[in-house]
C-alpha positions as CSV (number, residue, x, y, z in Angstrom):
1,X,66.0,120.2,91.2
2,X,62.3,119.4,90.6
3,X,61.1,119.4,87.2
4,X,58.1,121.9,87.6
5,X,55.4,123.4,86.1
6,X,56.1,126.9,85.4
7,X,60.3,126.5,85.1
8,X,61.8,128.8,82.3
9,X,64.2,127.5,79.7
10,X,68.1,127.7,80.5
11,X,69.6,130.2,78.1
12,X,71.0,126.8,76.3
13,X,68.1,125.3,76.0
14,X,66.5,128.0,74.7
15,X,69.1,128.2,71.7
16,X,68.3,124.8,70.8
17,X,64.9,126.4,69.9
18,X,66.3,129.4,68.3
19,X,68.6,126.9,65.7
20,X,66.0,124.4,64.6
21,X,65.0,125.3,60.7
22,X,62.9,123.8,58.4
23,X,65.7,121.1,57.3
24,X,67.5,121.3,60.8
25,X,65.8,119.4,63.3
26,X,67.4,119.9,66.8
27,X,66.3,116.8,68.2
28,X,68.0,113.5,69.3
29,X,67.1,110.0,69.9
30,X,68.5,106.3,69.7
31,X,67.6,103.1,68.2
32,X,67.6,100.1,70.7
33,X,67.5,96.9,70.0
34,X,66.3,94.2,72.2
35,X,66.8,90.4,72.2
36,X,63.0,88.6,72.6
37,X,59.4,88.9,71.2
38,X,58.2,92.8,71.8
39,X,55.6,92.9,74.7
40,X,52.0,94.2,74.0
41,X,51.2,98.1,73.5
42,X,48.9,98.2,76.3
43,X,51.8,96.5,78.2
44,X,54.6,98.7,77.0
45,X,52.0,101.9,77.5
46,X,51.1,101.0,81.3
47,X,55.0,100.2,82.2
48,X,55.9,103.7,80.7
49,X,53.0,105.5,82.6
50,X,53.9,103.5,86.0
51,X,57.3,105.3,85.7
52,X,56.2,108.6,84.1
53,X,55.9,110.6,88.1
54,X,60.2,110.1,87.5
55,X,60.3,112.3,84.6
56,X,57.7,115.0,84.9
57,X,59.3,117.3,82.9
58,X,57.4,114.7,79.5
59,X,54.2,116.1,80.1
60,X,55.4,119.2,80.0
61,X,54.8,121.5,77.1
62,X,56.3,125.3,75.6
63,X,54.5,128.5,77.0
64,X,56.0,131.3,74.7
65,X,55.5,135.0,76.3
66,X,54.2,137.3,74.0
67,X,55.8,139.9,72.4
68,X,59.1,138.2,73.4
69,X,59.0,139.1,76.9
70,X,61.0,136.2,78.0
71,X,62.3,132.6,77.4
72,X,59.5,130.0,77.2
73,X,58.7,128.3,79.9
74,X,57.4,124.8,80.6
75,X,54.0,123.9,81.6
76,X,51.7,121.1,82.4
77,X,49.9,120.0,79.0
78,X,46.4,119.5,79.6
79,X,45.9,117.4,77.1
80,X,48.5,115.0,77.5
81,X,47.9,112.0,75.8
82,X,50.4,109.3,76.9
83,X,48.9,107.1,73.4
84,X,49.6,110.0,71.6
85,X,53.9,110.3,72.3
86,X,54.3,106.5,72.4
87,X,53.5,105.1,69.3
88,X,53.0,101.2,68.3
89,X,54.4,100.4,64.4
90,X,55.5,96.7,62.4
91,X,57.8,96.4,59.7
92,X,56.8,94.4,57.1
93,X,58.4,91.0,56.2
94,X,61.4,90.4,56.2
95,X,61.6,92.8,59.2
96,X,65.4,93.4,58.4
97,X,67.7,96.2,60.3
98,X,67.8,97.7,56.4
99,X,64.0,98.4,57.0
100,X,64.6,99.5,60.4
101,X,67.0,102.1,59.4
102,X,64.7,103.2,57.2
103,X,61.7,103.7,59.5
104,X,63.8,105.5,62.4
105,X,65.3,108.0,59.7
106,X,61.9,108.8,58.5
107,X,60.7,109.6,62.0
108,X,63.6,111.8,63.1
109,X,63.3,113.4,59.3
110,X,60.1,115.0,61.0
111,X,60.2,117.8,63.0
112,X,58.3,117.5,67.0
113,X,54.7,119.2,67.9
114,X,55.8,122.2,69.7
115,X,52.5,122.6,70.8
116,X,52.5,119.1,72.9
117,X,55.7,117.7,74.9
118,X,58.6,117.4,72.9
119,X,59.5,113.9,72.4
120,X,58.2,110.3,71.4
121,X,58.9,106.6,71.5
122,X,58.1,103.9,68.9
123,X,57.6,100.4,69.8
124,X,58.6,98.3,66.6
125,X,57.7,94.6,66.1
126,X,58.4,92.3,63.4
127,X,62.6,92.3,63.6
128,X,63.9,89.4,62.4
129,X,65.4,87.1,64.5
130,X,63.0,87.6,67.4
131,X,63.8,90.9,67.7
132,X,62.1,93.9,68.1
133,X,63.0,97.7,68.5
134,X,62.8,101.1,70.1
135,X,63.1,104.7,68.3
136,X,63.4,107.4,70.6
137,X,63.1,110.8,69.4
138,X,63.1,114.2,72.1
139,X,64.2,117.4,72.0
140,X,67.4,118.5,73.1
141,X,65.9,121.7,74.7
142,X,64.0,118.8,77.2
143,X,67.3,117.3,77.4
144,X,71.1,116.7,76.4
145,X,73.1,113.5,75.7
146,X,74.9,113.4,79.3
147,X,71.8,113.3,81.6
148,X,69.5,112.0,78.8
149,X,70.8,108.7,79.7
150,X,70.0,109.4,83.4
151,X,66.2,109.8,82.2
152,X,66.1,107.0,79.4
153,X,67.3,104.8,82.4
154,X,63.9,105.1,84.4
155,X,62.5,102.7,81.7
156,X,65.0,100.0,82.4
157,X,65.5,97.2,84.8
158,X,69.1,95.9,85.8
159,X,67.5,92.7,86.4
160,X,65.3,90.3,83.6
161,X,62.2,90.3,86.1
162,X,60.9,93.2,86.0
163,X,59.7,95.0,89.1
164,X,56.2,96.1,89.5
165,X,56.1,99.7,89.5
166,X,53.1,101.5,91.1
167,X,51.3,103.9,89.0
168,X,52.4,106.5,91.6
169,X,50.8,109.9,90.4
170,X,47.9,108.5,88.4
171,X,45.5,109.9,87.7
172,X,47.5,112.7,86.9
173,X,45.8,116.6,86.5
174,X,47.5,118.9,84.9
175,X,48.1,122.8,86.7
176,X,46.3,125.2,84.7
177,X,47.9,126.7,82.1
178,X,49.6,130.8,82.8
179,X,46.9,133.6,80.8
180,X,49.1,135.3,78.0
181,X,49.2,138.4,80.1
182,X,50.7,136.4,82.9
183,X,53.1,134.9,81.5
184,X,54.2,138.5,79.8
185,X,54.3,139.8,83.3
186,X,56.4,137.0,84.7
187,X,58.9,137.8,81.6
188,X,58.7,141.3,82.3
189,X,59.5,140.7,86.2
190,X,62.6,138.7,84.7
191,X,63.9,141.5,82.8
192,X,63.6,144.0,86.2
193,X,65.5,141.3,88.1
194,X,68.9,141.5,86.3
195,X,69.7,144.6,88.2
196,X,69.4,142.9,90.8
197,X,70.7,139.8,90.1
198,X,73.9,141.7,88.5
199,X,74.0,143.9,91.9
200,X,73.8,140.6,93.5
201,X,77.1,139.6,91.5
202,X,78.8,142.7,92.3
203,X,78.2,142.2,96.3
204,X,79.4,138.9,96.1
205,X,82.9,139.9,94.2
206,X,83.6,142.6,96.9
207,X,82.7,140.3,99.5
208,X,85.4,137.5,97.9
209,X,87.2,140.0,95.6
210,X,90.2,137.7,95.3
211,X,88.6,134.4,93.6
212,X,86.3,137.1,91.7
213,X,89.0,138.4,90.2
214,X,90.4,135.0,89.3
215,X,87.1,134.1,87.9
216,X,86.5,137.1,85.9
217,X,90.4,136.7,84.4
218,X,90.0,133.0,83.7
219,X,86.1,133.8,81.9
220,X,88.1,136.8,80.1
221,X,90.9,134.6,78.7
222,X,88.3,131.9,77.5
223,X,86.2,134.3,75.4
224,X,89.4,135.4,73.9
225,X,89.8,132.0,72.6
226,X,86.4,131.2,71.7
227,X,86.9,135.1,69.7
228,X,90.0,133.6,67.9
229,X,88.5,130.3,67.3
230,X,85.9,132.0,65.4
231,X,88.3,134.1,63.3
232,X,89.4,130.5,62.0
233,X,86.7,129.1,60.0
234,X,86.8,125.0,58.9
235,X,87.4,123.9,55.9
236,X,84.8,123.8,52.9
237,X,84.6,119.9,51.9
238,X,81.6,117.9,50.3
239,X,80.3,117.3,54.0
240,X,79.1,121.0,54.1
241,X,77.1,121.7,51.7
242,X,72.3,122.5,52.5
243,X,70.7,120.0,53.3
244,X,67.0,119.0,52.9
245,X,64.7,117.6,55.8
246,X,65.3,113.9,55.0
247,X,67.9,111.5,56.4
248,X,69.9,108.2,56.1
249,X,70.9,106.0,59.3
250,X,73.5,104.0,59.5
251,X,74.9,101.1,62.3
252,X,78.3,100.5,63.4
253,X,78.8,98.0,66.2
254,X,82.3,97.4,68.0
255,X,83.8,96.3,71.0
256,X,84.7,98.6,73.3
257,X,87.6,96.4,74.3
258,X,88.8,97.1,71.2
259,X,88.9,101.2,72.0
260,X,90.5,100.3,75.6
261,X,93.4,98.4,73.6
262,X,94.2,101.0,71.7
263,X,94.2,103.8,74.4
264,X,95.9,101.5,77.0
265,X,98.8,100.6,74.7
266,X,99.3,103.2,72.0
267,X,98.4,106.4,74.9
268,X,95.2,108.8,75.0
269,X,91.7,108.3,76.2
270,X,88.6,106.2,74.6
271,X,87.3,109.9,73.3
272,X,90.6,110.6,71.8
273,X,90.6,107.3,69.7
274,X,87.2,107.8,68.9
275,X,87.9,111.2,67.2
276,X,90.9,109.0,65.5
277,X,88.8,106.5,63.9
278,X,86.3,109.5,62.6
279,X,89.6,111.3,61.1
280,X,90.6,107.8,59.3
281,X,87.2,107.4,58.1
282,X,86.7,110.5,56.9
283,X,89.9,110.3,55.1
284,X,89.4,107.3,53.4
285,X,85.7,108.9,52.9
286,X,87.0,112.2,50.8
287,X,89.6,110.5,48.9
288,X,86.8,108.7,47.6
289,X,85.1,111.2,46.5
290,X,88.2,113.1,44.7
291,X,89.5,115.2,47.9
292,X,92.7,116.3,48.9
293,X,93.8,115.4,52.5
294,X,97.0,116.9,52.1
295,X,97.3,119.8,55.2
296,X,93.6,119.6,55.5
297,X,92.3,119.3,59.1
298,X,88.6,119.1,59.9
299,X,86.9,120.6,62.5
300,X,84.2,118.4,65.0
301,X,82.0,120.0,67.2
302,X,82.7,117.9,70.5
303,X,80.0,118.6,73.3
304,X,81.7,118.9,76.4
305,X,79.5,118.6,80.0
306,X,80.0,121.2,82.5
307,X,77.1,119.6,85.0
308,X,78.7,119.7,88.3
309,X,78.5,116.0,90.2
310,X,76.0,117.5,92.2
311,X,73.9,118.3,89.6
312,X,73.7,115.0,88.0
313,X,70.5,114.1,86.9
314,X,69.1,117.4,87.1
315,X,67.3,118.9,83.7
316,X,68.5,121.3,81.6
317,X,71.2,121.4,79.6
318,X,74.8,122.1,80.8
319,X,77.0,121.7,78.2
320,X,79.4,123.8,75.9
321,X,80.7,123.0,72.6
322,X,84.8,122.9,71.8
323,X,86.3,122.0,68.6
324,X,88.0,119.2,68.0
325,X,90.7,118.1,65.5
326,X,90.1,115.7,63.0
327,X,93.8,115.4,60.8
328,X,92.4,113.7,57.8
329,X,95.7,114.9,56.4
330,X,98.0,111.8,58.6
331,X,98.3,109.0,57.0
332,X,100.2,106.5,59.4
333,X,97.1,105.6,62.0
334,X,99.6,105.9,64.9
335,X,100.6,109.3,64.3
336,X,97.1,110.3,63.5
337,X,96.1,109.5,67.1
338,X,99.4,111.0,68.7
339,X,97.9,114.4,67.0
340,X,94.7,114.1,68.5
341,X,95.5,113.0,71.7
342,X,98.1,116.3,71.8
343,X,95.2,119.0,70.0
344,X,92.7,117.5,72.9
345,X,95.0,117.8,75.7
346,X,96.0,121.7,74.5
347,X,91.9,122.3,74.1
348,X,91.6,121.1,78.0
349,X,94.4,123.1,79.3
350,X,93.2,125.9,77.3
351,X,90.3,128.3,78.2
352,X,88.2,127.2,75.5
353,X,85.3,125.1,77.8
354,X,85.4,128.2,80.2
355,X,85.0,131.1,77.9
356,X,82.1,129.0,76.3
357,X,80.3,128.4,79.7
358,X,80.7,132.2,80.2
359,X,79.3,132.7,76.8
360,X,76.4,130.9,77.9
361,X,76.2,133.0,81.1
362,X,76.2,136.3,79.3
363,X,73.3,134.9,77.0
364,X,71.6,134.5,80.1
365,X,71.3,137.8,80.6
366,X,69.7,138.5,76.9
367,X,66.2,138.8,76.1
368,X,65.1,136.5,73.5
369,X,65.5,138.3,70.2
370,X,69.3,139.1,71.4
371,X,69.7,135.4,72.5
372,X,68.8,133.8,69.2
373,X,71.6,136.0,67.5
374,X,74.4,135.2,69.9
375,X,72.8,131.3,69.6
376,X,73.9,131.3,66.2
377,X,76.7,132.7,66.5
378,X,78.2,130.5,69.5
379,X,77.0,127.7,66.9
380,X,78.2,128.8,63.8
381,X,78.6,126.0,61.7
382,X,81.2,128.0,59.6
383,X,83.2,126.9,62.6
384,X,83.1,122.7,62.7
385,X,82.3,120.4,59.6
386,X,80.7,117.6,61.7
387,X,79.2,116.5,64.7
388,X,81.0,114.1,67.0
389,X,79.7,113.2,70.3
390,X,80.7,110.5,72.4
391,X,78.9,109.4,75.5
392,X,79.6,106.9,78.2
393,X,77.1,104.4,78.6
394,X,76.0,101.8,81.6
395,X,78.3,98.9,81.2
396,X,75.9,96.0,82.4
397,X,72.8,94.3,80.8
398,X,69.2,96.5,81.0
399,X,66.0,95.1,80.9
400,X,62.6,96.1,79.4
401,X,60.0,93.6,80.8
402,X,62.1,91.2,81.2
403,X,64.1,91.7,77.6
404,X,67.2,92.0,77.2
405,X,68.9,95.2,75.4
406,X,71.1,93.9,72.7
407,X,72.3,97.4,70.8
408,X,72.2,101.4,71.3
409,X,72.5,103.3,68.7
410,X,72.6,106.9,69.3
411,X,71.3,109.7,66.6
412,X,72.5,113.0,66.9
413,X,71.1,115.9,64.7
414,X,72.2,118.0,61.8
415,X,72.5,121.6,62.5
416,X,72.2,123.7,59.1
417,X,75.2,122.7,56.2
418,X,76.2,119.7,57.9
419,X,75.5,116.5,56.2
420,X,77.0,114.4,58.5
421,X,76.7,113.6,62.0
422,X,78.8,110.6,64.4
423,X,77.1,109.7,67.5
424,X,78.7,107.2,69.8
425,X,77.5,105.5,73.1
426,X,79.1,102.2,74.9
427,X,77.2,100.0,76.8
428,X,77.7,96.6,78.3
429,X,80.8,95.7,76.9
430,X,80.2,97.1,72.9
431,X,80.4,100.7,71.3
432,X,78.0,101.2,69.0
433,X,77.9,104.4,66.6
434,X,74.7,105.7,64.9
435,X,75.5,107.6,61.4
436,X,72.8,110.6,60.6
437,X,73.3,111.9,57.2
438,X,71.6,114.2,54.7
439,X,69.7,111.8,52.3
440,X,71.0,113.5,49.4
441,X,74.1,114.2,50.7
442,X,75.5,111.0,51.9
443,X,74.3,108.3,49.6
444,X,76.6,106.6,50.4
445,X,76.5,106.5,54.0
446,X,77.4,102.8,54.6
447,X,80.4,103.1,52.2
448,X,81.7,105.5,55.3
449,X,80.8,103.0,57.9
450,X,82.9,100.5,56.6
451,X,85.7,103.3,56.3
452,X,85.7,103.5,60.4
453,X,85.6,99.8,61.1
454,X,88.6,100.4,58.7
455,X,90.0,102.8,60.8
456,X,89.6,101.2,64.2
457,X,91.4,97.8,62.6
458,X,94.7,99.6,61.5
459,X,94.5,101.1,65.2
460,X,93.9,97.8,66.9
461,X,96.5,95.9,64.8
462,X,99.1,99.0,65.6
463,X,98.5,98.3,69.5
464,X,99.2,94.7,68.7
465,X,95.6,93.2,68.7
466,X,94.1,91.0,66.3
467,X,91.7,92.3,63.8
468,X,88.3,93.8,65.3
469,X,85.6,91.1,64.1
470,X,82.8,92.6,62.3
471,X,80.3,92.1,65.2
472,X,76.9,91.4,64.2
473,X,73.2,91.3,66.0
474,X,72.6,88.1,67.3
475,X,70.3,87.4,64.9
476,X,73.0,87.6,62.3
477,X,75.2,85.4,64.6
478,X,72.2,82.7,64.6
């Protein structure tokens, strides 16, 4: 599927607009780390631009119909500014990862232009150790965590020479921009097409009445446990409480060998022991700060793909959101992982992904007034206390001009009375987690990253491995 001018937002990605607030910014990004000096701007400006033709959708910007006659759609910005989205920026001496944190929080404590394309990338020098950085930041109505790797990857090489990339496309002219009474006619035409489209439906279920049927049972059943799901609300804890615009970042590196050990000999899959390590921290985490974990069970909102293989790498999001178990409330690490891994498998068997993807499809059918409503409440965050996502990664060395990626680390976002987030990606061999929390909130943010390297070394030592190593940059190594 082409990424062209004139496409209308996915009902999804539409909602991602509809959530963001003054303190909740719905974008997401990473912090990558590379091993080498950092090449010039003009360098790093003319390799992005020689790859841009891949991802057309980033010079794409939000059309909004008037009077709410639609979703937005995207369109060419005519006055892209390639300078403009990737940015050049030093930290001072010493150039530690402290002061790196610092700087990428600050950037994704600030809201994107929704007037220009929705995302933007920092070249950082001045790391110590001859280091030097990336901080993405982009919208997740441009894109979601599954096939945002797909689209980070056209930056990369698999090999340390880089290949030389014609500047295929350039110079680039944007299409001219839709006149506001055209784009409320195309809105409009939208709207008179549901008839059809739903007539459309209707001849296709008496054409195959038999897997309709089957469909529209399944799809009935899921709603019915997304419905009861919603009649149980988390529980209240320090982690939800408002939060202000600003946020803390925190790195966690592992080994994803360590992850395998665990699932391989104590039962489960990588996702379920990450969600284990997150329930120990988190224990450790409230008991610390005078809570209770006796019967109390969090809630994580678990993003769950439902791109189709043959949609992989298309745009768009395609994902619905199931919540996860987090048992702060088991103390013995081995029985805290046998609960997860038996809560996830009953989520999977249940109807809970399929009555959220039909969800989704209703909303489709909404105009945009009625789809920010059902938005919020598919994304309640009465329902979840935290964020979890876990996203596999490539699991062999990339390149940047000819330097070498060292560490990814993911940052999620914080929807509205969440304070915490846990993003997790593996790649090449390590599984790195990015903390996001409030700044007010979580103070004490690296206090709770020490609870899940904790956490992972109680599961490790159960499965009969020796103690994770705290693993460190390679600078830190030197």
């Amino acid at each position: 599927m082409a990424q062209a001018h004139g496409d209308r937002l996915s009902a999804v990605d539409a909602s991602f607009l509809a959530q963001e607030r003054a303190n909740s910014h719905m974008h997401i990004g990473a912090v990558l780390i590379f091993e080498g000096p950092p090449p010039s701007y003009e360098d790093f400006l003319n390799h992005i631009r020689s790859r841009l033709h891949l991802v057309p959708r980033y010079r794409h910007k939000l059309a909004f119909p008037p009077l709410e006659t639609g979703r937005p759609i995207w369109v060419d910005d005519p006055t892209f500014n390639l300078e403009y989205h990737v940015r050049h920026t030093a930290l001072p001496n010493p150039g530690s990862e402290e002061q790196l944190r610092a700087l990428a929080a600050r950037i994704h404590s600030q809201r994107l232009d929704r007037a220009k394309p929705l995302w933007e990338l920092w070249l950082v020098q001045g790391l110590e150790g001859n280091r030097f950085a990336l901080i993405s930041k982009t919208h997740h109505a441009l894109v979601d965590g599954v096939s945002g790797v797909d689209l980070m990857t056209v930056m990369f090489d698999l090999e340390p020479v880089p290949q030389i990339a014609p500047h295929e496309g350039e110079p680039w002219a944007a299409k001219p921009e839709p006149a506001p009474l055209a784009l409320a006619a195309r809105g409009v035409k939208g709207l008179l097409k549901l008839p059809f489209d739903v007539a459309a439906g209707a001849v296709g279920a008496a054409t195959h009445p038999g897997s309709t049927l089957d469909h529209v049972k399944e799809a009935l059943e899921g709603i019915g446990e997304v419905a009861w799901a919603g009649l149980n609300p988390a529980p209240e804890t320090p982690l939800n409480v408002p939060i202000g615009p600003h946020r803390r970042l925190s790195f966690v590196r592992n080994d994803l060998s360590d992850f395998k050990l665990v699932k391989n000999t104590l039962g489960g899959t990588v996702n379920d022991v990450v969600l284990t390590v997150v329930a120990g921290g988190l224990r450790t985490w409230l008991r610390s700060h005078g809570v209770r974990t006796e019967g109390l069970e969090l809630r994580a909102l678990v993003p769950v793909s439902v791109r189709a293989k043959d949609e992989h790498g298309q745009l768009g999001n395609r994902i619905v959101v199931m919540r996860g178990p987090l048992p702060v409330y088991v103390e013995d690490p081995v029985a805290r992982l046998r609960v997860v891994r038996h809560a996830m498998e009953d989520l999977k068997s249940s109807k809970q992904a399929v009555g959220a993807d039909a969800i989704v499809g209703l909303e489709a059918l909404a105009p945009p007034t009625i789809l920010a409503q059902a938005s919020r409440l598919q994304f309640s965050t009465r329902l979840f206390n935290l964020l979890v996502t876990n996203v596999p990664g490539p699991q062999l060395p990339l390149y940047v001009l000819g330097r070498e990626l060292e560490d990814l680390f993911p940052v999620a976002f914080l929807p509205e009375n969440q304070s915490l987030a846990v993003a997790v990606m593996s790649y090449n061999g390590r599984m790195d987690f990015g903390l996001l929390g409030d700044y007010d909130t979580l103070t004490d943010i690296e206090d709770f990253g020490q609870a899940l390297r904790e956490a992972l070394a109680e599961l490790v030592e159960a499965a009969g491995g020796k103690p994770p190593r705290r693993r460190r940059s390679a600078a830190s190594a030197a």
